[in-house]
Structure formats: structure tokens, C-alpha cells
C-alpha positions as CSV (number, residue, x, y, z in Angstrom):
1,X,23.4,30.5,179.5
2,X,21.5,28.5,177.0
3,X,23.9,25.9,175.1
4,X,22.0,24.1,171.8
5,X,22.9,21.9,169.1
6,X,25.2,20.1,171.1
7,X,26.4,16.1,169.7
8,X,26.1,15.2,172.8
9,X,25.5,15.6,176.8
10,X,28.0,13.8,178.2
11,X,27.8,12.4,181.8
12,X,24.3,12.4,182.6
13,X,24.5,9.8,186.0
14,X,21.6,10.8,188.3
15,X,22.5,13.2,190.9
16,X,22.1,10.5,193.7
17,X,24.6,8.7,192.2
18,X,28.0,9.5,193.8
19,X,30.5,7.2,192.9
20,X,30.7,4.2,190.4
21,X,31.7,0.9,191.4
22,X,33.4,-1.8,188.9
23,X,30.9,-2.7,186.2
24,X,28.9,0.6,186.8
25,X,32.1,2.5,185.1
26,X,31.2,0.6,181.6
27,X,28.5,2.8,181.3
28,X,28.6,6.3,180.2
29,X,25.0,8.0,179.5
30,X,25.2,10.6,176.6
31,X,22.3,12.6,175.9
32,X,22.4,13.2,171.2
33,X,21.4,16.2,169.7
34,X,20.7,18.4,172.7
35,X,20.5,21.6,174.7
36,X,21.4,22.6,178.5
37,X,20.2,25.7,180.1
38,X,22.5,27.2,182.8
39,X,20.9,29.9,185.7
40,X,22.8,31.3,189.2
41,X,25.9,28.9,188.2
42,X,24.1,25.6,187.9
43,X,22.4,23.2,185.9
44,X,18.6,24.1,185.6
45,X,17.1,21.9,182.7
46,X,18.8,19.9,179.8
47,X,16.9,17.5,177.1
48,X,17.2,16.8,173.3
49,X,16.7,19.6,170.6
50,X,13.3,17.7,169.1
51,X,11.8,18.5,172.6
52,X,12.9,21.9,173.9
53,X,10.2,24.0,175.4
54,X,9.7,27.1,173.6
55,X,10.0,29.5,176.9
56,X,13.3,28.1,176.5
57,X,14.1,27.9,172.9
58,X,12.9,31.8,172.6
59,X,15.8,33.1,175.3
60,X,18.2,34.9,173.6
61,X,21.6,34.4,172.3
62,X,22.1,31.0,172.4
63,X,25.5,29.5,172.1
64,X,25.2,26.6,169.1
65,X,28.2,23.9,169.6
66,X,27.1,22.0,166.6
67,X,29.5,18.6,166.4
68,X,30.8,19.2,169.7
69,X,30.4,17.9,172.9
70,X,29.9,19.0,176.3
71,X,31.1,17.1,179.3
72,X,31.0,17.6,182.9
73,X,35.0,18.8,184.2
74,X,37.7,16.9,185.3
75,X,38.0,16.1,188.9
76,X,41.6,15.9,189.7
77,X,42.2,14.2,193.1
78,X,45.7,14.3,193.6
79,X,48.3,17.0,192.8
80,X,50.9,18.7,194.4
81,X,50.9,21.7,192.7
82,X,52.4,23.8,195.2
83,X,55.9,23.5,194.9
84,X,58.9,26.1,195.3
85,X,60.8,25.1,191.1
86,X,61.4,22.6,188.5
87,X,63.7,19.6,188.9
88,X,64.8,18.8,185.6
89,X,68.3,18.0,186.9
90,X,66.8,14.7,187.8
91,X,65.2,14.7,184.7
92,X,68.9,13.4,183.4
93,X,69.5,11.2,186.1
94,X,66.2,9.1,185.1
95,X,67.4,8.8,181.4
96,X,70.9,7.5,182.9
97,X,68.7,4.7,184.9
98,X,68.6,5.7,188.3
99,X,66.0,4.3,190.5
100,X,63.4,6.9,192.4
101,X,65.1,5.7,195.5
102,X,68.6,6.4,193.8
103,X,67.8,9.7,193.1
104,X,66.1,10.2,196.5
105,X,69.4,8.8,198.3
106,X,71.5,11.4,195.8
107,X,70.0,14.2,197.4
108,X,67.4,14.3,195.3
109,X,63.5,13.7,195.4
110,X,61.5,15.2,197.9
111,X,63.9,16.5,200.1
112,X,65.3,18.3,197.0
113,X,61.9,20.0,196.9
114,X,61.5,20.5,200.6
115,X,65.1,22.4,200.8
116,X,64.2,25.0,197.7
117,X,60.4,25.5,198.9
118,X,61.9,26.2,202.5
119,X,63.6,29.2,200.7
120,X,60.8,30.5,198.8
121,X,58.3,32.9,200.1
122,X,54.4,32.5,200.3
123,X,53.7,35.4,198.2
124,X,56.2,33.1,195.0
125,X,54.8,30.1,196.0
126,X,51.4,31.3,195.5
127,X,51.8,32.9,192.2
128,X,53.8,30.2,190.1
129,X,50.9,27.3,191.9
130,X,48.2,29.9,190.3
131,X,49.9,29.9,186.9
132,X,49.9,25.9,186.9
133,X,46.1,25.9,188.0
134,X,45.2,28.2,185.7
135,X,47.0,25.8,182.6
136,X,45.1,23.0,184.2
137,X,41.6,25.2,184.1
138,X,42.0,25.9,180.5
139,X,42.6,21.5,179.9
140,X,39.4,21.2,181.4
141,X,40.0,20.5,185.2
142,X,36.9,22.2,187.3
143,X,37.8,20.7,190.8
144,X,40.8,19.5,192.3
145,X,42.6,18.2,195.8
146,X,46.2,20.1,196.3
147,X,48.8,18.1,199.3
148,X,51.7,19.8,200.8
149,X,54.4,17.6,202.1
150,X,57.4,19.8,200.1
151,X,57.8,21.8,203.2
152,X,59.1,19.4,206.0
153,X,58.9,22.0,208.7
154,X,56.4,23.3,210.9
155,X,56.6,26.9,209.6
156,X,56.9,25.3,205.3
157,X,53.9,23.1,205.6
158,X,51.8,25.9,207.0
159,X,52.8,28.2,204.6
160,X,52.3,25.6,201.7
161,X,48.8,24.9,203.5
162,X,48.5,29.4,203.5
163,X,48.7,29.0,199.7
164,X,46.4,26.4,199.0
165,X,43.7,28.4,201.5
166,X,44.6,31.5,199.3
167,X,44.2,29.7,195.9
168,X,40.9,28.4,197.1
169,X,40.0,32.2,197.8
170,X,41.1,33.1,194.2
171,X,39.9,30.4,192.0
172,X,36.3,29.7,191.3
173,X,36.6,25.8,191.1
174,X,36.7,23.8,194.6
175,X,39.9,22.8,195.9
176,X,40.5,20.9,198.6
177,X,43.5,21.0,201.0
178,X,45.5,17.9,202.4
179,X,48.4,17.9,205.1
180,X,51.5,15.7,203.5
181,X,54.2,16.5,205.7
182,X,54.4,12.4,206.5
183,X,56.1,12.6,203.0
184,X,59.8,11.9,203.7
185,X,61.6,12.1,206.7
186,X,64.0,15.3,206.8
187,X,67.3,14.7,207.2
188,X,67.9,15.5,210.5
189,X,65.3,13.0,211.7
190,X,67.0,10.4,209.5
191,X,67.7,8.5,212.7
192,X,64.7,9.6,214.5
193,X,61.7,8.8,212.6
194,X,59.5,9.0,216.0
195,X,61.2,12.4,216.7
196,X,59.3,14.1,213.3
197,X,56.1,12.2,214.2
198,X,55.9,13.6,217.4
199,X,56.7,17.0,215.2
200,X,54.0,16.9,213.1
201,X,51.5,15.3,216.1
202,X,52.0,17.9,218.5
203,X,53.1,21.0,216.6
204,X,51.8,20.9,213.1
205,X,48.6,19.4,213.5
206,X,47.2,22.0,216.3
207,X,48.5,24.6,214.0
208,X,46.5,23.5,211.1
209,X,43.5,22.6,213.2
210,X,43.3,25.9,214.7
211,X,43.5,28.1,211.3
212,X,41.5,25.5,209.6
213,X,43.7,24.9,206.7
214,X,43.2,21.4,205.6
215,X,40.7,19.0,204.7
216,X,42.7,15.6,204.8
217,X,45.8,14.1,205.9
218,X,48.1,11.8,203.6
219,X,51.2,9.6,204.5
220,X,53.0,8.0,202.1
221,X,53.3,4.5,203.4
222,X,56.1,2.9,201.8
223,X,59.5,0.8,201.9
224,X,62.0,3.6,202.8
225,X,59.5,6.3,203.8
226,X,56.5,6.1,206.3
227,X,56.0,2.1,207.6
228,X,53.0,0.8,208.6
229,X,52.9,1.8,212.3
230,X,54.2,5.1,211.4
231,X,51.1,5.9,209.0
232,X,48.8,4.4,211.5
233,X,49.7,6.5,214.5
234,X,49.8,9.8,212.0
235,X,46.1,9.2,210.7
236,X,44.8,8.4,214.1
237,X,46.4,11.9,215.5
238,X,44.3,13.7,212.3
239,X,41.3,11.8,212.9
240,X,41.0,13.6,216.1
241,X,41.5,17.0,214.4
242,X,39.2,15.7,211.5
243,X,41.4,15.1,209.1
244,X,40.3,12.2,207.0
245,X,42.9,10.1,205.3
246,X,44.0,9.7,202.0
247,X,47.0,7.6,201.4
248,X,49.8,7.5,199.3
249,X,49.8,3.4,199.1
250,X,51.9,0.2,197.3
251,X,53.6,2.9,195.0
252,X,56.7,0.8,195.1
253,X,55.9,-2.5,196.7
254,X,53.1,-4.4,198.6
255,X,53.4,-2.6,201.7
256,X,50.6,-3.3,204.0
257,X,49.1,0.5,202.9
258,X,46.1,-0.6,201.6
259,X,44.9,-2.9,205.3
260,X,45.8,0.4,206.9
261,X,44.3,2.7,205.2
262,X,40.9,0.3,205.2
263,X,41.3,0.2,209.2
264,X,41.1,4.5,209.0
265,X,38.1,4.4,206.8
266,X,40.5,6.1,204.2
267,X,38.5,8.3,201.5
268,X,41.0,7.2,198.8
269,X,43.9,5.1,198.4
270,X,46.5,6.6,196.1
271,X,48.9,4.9,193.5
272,X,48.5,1.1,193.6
273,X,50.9,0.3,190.6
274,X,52.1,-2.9,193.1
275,X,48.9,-4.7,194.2
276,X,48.1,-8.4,195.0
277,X,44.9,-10.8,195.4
278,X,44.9,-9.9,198.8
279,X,45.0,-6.1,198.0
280,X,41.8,-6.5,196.0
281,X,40.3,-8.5,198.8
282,X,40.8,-5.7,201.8
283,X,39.4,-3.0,199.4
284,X,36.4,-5.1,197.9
285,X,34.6,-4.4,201.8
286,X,35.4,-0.8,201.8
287,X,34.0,2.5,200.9
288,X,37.5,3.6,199.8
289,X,38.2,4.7,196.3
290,X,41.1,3.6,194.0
291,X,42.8,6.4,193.0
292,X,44.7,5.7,190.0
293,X,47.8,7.9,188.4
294,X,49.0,6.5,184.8
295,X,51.0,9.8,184.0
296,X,53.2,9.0,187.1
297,X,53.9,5.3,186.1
298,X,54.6,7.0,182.1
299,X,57.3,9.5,183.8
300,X,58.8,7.1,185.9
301,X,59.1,4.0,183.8
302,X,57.4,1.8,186.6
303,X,54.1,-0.3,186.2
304,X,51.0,0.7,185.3
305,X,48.3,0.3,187.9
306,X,45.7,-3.1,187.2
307,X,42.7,-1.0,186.7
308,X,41.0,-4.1,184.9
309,X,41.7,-6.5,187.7
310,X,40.2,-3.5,190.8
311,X,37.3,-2.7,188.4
312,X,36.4,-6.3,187.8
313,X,36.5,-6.9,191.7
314,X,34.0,-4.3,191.4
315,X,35.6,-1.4,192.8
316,X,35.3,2.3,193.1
317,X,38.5,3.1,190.0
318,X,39.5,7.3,190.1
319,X,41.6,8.7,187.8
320,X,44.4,11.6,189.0
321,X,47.2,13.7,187.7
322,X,49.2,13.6,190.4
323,X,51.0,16.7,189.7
324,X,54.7,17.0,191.0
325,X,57.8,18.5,189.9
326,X,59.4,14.9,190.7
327,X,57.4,12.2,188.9
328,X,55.2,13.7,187.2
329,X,55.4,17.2,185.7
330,X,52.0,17.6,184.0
331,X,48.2,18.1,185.2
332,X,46.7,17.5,182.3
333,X,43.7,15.4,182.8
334,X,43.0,14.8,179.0
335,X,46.4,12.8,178.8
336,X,46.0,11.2,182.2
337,X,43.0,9.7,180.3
338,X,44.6,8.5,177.4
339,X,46.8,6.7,179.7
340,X,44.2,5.1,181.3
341,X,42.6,3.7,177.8
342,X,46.7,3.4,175.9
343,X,48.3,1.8,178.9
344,X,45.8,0.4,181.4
345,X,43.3,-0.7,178.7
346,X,40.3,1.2,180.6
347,X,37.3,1.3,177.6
348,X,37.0,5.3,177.6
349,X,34.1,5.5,179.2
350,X,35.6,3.7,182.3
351,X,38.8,6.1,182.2
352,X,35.8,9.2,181.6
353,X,34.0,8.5,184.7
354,X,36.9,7.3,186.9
355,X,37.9,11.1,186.2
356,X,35.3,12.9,186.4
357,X,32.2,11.3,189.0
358,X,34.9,9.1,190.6
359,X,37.1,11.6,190.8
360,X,34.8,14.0,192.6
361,X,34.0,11.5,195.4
362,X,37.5,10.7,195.9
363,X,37.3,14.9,197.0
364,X,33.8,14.0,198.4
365,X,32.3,16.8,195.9
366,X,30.2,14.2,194.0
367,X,27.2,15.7,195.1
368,X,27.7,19.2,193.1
369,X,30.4,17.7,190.3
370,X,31.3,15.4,188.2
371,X,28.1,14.4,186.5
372,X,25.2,16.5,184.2
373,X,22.7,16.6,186.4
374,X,19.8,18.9,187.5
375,X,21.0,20.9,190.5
376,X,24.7,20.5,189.9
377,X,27.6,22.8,189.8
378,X,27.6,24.3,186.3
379,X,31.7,23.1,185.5
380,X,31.7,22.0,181.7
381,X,34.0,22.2,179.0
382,X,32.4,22.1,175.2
383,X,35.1,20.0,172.8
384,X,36.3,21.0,169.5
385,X,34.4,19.2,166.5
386,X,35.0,15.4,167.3
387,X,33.5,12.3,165.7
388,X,32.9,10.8,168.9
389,X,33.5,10.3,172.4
390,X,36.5,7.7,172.1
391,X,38.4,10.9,169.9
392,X,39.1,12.2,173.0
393,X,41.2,9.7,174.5
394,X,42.2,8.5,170.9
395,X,43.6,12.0,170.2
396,X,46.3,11.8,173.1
397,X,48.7,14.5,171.9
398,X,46.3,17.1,170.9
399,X,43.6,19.2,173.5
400,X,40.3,18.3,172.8
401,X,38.9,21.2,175.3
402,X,37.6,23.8,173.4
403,X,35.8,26.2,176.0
404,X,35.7,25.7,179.3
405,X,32.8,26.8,181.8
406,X,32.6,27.6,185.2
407,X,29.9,28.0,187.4
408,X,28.1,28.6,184.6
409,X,30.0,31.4,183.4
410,X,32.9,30.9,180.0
411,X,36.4,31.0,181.6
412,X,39.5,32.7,180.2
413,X,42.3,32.6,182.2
């Protein structure tokens, strides 16, 4: 596939470069007025029109995308996409006022989720979470991370972690797969928080392990859900399957997530709309990435994460949907990056590569996406006319994805 006339190449970090740190997000190279040729699913030359080769410029039937652009996917990093319905009954409740730990304590939340996804089979589960990939697909999403933790039970989070395995074998995008079930405590372990570690320590994790069904393991460490200790001893017991952790951290408060996810050599920390000095401090000597999810702070009515303050410590800033049914019922990247610019006043090409390069290394798939770069994965999407690359985020109500590629083939749902 031979793309010409493009406004611009957008993306074009070298491929050695897997994940940008603080300052390094300012900086967005866009290629003007050129071409990219596509072979076997991947990126084989690119360059400006004044300059193509003719072996190149004689192939036939180019595609011309004259005033449009062409940037490399969206990598979204965190979604739960696999869940059993809608729960717009809570939907309501939030307008009224109620808290997240309200509606949680109401019957609501998570365990809401767990109880109908218990109920539904693999076969439903599998076809309404294709149907929302596919929607994501067409907004321009070309790789993406999928949790469980809506099944709460030995057999559910296996058969949510089944699904995820069989989307992977039906989509052409990666997906990676992460074990949640330290998402809530069910109810009958209310008073016995140690009783459903030991559940998912010695039961689940063997399970999982042995069919090979997922990549990482997440806790959600917070006030009310998974302490400290708790999330400690959880990633420890992964680690030794390996499961590398990604964290669900200082969603609600300051917790003491952030230290220990640090001490587990997390891959990402999740959420961060409560952070303080010292937050930035334990991160600033880490590898781990800041996974960032504005649509989740619009939904809920609760802060916005301080990307400003974690990218001028110089950190590692992703950008995620975080897909739910919950608290955030949308996995459309193009918003989540308006967000980012509207309410977390990210420049666009901050919030651009926080979710694209950044968010493929928060998957560790920033070798092969998230950049335009020789040798990469061929997973684009070509805009409709825009006047520049700000009109993107700018534009926050309207698509902006025109056509979408994948492995170097057009997609169409």
C-alpha cells in the first residue's frame, strides 16, 4: 500500500525510542507533504513527496490523502471491556450526588457487575466485548490491554480471561490480557479479606498460569478495597507465575499505591487523580509509566489527574480510556485526548504521544506500535481534511478518524 500526498506523517520517533519521558512529550515530529509505503503489514519506507524514488512513485494505485493526516493508532492501556451489561441505573444515582463508594455500598459498583457477568455465558460475553472493540477499531484504537476483575470467582475470572484469549484470536490488533480479580472483595469475604486472597493465590492464579491466559496482574489498592499489604502479597504471588503488575493506584486518596507498586517494578501505575510531592518523588526513580484516565475523572465528577506537575518531574505520562460500564462508559481515544489538552492542559502533542508511544509501552508493544517508523507494525488511521494537528483535540465532539489501517491492510468492521 502506497499512501501519497499526505499533510503530514505524524509520529515519526525513532524506532529505539520506546517511551517518552517529561519534556520528551513536547515534541511531536511530523513529516509535511509526504508519502509511506506499506509491504507484509509494516512500514517499509516513508519520506516527503519532493523526494520519492521513482520505483516507488511508478507502483500502482496509490491512495492520495491530500489535507489529511496519517498518524500512528491509539494505544489504549486500560479497559475493561469485558463486561456482562450496562449500568445506567447508577447512572441516576450519580446525578442525585452519590459518592462511588455510596453507590458501591448500595449494591452497586463492581459487585453489581460481578453478580450479572456471573450469569452470563462466555459465548455473550464474547460477542457484546467484540462489538465494543470493534467501535473502538473504527475511532482509531490499533492496540489495547483488556482486565477482568467483573467476575469475582474462580470459574468468572477465567471465563472473562477465555474471552479476552478468544478476542485476541479474532482481532488483528494486539491485546493484552490482565488478571483483576483483586478488584473488590465479594461479599461473602466481606469479613474475610485474607480468605479471597488465599482464593485467588492458590486457585486462580495456577489456573491462569497453566492455560496461559494473562499477561499482567492488577489490584486496585485503595481505601475500602485492596490495602497496601493486601496488593503487596497479590503481586508477589503473580510475580512467580510471571504476571507483571499494573496497578490501579491513588484513585480516591493517597494510599501508599504508588511506593508499592515502585517496590514490584510495576509496568504502569493507573489513575493518579490524588497524588502528592512525595508521589512524584517514588516515581521519578522508576521505570514505571503514568497511566493517565481523564474520561474517568469527566464521568465521575472527581479530579483530574496533575499531568503537568508528573510531566514536569520528567516522567513517563500514558494516556487510557479506561473502559467500564461503571465510570466510564466510552473507549474512545480521540475524546480521552481532548480531555487531556480541555481539562488537564496537556499541549496536544503531549496528550498525542502519551496515547500513542506511551501508551504502547505501558502494554510493552513500543517496539512494533505507537510511532511511524521503519520496521513497525503498519496500525494507522488517515484523518478527515484538518487544518492541523491541534484540530484533532480542538474538535472534541466530532471523529476526526477517517480510515483506519491495520497491519497494513484498510479495516471495515
Amino acid at each position: 500500500m502506497l499512501i501519497t500526498n499526505i499533510k503530514g506523517l505524524v509520529g515519526l520517533h525513532p524506532k529505539d525510542k520506546l517511551v517518552l519521558r517529561g519534556a520528551q512529550l513536547d515534541h511531536l515530529p511530523v513529516l509535511e507533504n509526504a508519502w509511506i509505503l506499506i509491504e507484509d503489514g509494516l512500514i517499509k519506507d516513508f519520506g516527503e513527496m519532493s523526494s520519492m524514488p521513482s520505483q516507488i512513485s511508478n507502483l500502482p494505485s496509490p491512495i492520495s490523502v491530500k489535507g489529511r493526516y496519517v498518524f500512528p493508532s491509539w494505544c489504549d492501556s486500560h479497559t475493561h471491556i469485558v463486561f456482562a451489561a450496562s449500568r445506567e441505573e447508577e447512572f441516576a444515582m450519580k446525578i442525585q450526588g452519590k459518592t462511588y463508594e455510596e453507590i458501591a455500598a448500595a449494591g452497586g459498583g463492581i459487585l453489581n457487575s460481578a453478580n450479572k457477568l456471573q450469569k452470563t455465558t462466555e459465548d455473550e460475553l464474547f460477542e457484546s466485548a467484540a462489538m465494543r472493540l470493534k467501535q473502538m477499531i473504527l475511532q482509531g484504537t490499533g492496540a489495547v490491554e483488556i482486565k477482568s476483575g467483573y467476575g469475582l470467582t474462580t470459574e468468572s475470572e477465567i471465563k472473562m480471561l477465555r474471552v479476552i484469549r478468544r478476542l485476541k484470536a479474532h482481532f488483528s490488533i494486539p491485546i493484552k490480557a490482565t488478571f483483576l480479580a483483586a478488584h473488590a472483595f465479594p461479599a461473602e469475604f466481606k469479613n474475610d479479606h485474607q480468605g479471597y486472597i488465599n482464593l485467588i493465590i492458590e486457585e486462580m492464579l495456577p489456573r491462569i498460569a497453566e492455560e496461559k491466559l494473562a499477561d499482567y496482574i492488577d489490584a486496585f489498592c485503595e481505601k475500602g478495597f485492596f490495602s497496601v499489604e493486601e496488593t503487596d502479597q497479590i503481586l508477589k504471588a503473580g510475580a512467580k507465575y510471571g504476571l507483571k503488575p499494573k496497578i490501579h493506584a491513588n484513585q480516591l486518596s493517597v494510599s501508599g499505591a504508588i511506593e508499592v507498586a515502585v517496590k514490584n517494578k510495576a509496568i504502569s501505575v493507573d489513575h493518579l487523580e490524588e497524588s502528592d510531592p512525595e508521589t512524584i518523588e517514588t516515581l521519578r526513580n522508576a521505570d514505571t509509566i503514568v497511566t493517565l484516565l481523564p474520561s474517568c475523572s469527566f464521568y465521575l465528577g472527581i479530579p483530574f489527574a496533575d499531568a503537568k506537575s508528573f510531566i514536569k518531574a520528567g516522567l513517563p505520562v500514558a494516556l487510557a480510556t479506561d473502559y467500564n460500564p461503571g465510570s466510564t462508559p466510552s473507549g474512545n481515544m480521540n475524546f480521552v485526548v481532548s480531555l487531556g489538552c480541555i481539562k488537564m492542559k496537556m499541549f496536544p502533542e503531549q496528550a498525542i504521544n502519551a496515547a500513542t508511544l506511551n501508551g504502547a509501552a505501558a502494554m510493552e508493544l513500543s517496539n512494533s506500535h505507537g510511532s511511524i517508523a521503519i520496521g513497525k507494525n503498519a496500525n494507522l488511521f488517515i484523518t478527515k481534511p484538518m487544518p492541523s494537528i491541534a484540530y484533532l483535540p480542538y474538535s472534541f465532539g466530532e471523529s476526526q478518524v477517517d480510515t483506519v489501517i491495520l497491519n497494513g491492510e484498510i479495516y471495515h468492521g
